[in-house]
N, C-alpha and C positions, 0 to 999 in steps of 0.2 A: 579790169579796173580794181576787182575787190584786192587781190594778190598782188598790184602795185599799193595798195592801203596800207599791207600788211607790213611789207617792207621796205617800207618809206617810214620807217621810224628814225628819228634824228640820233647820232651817236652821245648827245649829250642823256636824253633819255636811257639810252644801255646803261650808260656807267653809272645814273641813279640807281637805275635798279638793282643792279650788281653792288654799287656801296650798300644797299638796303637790303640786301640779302643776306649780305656778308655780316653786316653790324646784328641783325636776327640771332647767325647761327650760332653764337656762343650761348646765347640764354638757352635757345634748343635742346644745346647738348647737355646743360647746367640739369634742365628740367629733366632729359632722360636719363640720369643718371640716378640711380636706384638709391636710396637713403638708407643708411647703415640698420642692418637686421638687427632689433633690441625682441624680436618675441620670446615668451616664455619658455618654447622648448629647446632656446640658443645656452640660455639660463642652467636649466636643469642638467644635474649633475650624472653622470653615469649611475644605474641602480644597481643596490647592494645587493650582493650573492648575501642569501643565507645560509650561516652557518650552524650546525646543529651541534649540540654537546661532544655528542656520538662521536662526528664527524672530523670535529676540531681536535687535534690534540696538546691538549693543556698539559702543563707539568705544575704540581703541586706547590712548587718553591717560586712559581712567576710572581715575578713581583708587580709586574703590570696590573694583575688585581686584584682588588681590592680582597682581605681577609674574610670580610663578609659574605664575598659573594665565591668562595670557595667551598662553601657548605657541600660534600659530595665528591668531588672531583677524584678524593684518593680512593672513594669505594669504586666510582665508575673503573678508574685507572687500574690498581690495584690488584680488585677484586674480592676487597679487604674490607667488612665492615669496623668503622671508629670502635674500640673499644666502650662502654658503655659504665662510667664510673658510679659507682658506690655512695652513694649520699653516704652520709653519720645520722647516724639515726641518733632521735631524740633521746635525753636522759631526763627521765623523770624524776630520779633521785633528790631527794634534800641535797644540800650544798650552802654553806656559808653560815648565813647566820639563821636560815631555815633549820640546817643539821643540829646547829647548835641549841635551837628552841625545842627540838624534837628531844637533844639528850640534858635537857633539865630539869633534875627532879622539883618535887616540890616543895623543899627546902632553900629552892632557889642554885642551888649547886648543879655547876655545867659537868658534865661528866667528858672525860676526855677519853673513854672507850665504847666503842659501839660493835656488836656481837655479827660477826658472820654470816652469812646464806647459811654455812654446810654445821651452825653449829646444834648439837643435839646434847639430851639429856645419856649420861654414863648409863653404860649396862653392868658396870661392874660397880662394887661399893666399895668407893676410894675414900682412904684417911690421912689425915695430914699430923704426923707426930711431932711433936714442939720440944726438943732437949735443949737445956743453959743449963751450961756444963754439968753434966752428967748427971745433968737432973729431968725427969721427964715431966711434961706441962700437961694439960688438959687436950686432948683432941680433938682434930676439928673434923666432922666429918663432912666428907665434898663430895655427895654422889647425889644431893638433891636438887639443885640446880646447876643449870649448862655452864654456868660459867663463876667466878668467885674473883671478886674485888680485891688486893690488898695496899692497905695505906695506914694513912695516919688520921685524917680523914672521917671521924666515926658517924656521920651523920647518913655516909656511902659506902665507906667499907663494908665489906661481906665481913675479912677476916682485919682487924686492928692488928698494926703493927707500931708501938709506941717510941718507936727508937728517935733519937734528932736525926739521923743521917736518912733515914726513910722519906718521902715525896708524898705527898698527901692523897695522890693515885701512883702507887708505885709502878704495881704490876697485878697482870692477871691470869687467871690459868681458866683456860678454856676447852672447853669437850667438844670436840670437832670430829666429823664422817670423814673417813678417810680411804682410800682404797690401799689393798697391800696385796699380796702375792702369796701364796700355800706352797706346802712342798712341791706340792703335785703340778705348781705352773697356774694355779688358776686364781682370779680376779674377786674378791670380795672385801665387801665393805665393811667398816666396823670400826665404832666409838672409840677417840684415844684421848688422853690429857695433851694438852701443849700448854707453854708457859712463854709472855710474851711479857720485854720491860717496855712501858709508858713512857720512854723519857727523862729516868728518873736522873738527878743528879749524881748518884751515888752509886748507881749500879745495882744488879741483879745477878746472883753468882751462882751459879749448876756444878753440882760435883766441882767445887772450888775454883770455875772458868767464870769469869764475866760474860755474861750474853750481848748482842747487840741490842739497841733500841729497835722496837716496830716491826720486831719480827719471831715466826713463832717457832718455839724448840719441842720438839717432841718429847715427853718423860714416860719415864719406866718406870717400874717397881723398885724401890730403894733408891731414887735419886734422892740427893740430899741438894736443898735450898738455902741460900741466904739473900740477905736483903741488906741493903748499904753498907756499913762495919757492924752490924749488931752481932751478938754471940747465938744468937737461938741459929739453930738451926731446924728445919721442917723438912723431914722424912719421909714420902712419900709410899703407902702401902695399899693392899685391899686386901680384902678377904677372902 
C-alpha cells in the first residue's frame, strides 16, 4: 500500500515541480557565482628591487636627474675627487673714498700718491742738482726720506717746481728694496731710486725720453730729469 502512495502521484504534480525547480535554478547559479575579487593584495603593485648607488650605474651627463642630486656620482664613477675651489680671500685694504681719507693731509689736500710695501729709506746719500742754463741752482738733497714729492703744489711738495706746464702733484721719486743679481750669480737685495709720473699733463722726461704714467723707472747716477717744458734740468748724484 505504502509504494502504491508513493507512486500514485498525478503527472500534473511532476511538472509543477519540475517548472519549480527549473524557475529556482537560475537564482542558484546567480548566487554561486563568486563576486569579482576587489582585495587589497589584487591592488598592490609588484615590490621594488633596491637599487644601491654602487650597484646602479649612473652616468654623470643623465639628465634624468635632477643636478642636485648628482652631488658625488663623478667621484664614485670616476674615481676623481671635485676639484676644491679657492675662495678670494678678503682685502682689507682702504679703497675709495676710505683711501682717499687715509691720503689727506691736514691742509685738506687729497694726495694722489701713496708709497709702497717694499719702500725703504736710501743707503746711499743721493743729490738732486738743478742747472738753467748753465747755471747751477741750490741742491736738493734726497737721501732723508723714502720718498720725495714734486709739484707746484707747495703746501705737499717735498721739492716745488714753479713752472705753468708742471701738475700740481707731477711726479715722484721713490726708494724702493729691490732684488738684483752679483757677478757671481747670487740674489741680493738693495736700495734703489725709481722715478714715477702721476699723470701729469705735460710729461716727465728721463735722459730726454718721455716716461709713461704710473709706472716706475729705475735711475742711476747722472740721469738727467725734466719736468713739463721747463728748462731746469735735475741731475742726479751721490756721494
Amino acid at each position: 500500500i505504502m509504494s502504491a502512495r508513493g507512486r500514485s502521484r498525478s503527472p500534473s504534480r511532476r511538472n509543477s515541480s519540475r517548472a519549480r525547480s527549473r524557475s529556482r535554478s537560475p537564482r542558484k547559479d546567480h548566487r554561486k557565482s563568486p563576486p569579482p575579487s576587489h582585495s587589497r593584495s589584487s591592488r598592490r603593485s609588484p615590490p621594488r628591487t633596491s637599487h644601491s648607488r654602487s650597484s646602479r650605474q649612473l652616468s654623470p651627463s643623465d639628465s634624468s636627474i635632477p643636478e642636485s642630486q648628482q652631488y658625488g656620482i663623478k667621484a664614485d664613477l670616476d674615481g676623481e675627487e671635485k676639484p676644491k675651489i679657492n675662495k678670494e680671500q678678503p682685502d682689507f685694504k682702504p679703497s675709495g673714498k676710505l683711501t682717499e681719507a687715509a691720503n689727506t693731509t691736514d691742509s685738506g689736500v687729497t694726495l694722489k700718491y701713496a708709497e709702497p710695501k717694499e719702500a725703504r729709506l736710501p743707503t746711499k746719500k743721493w743729490r738732486l742738482y738743478v742747472f738753467k742754463e748753465q747755471q747751477q741752482l741750490e741742491p736738493y738733497y734726497i737721501h732723508k726720506q723714502s720718498h720725495y714729492l714734486f709739484g707746484r703744489e707747495r703746501m705737499v711738495a717735498d721739492i716745488p717746481i714753479d713752472h705753468p706746464t708742471c701738475s700740481k702733484q707731477h711726479a715722484v721719486l721713490q726708494y724702493r728694496l729691490a732684488e738684483i743679481e752679483d757677478e757671481e750669480g747670487n740674489i741680493k737685495k738693495v736700495v734703489r731710486p725709481y722715478l714715477i709720473d702721476l699723470g701729469s699733463v705735460n710729461g716727465t722726461f728721463l735722459n730726454g725720453e718721455k716716461i709713461e704714467g704710473s709706472r716706475y723707472y729705475e735711475l742711476r747716477e747722472k740721469d738727467v730729469i725734466k719736468f713739463g717744458t721747463s728748462t731746469r734740468d735735475c741731475v742726479l748724484l751721490h756721494e
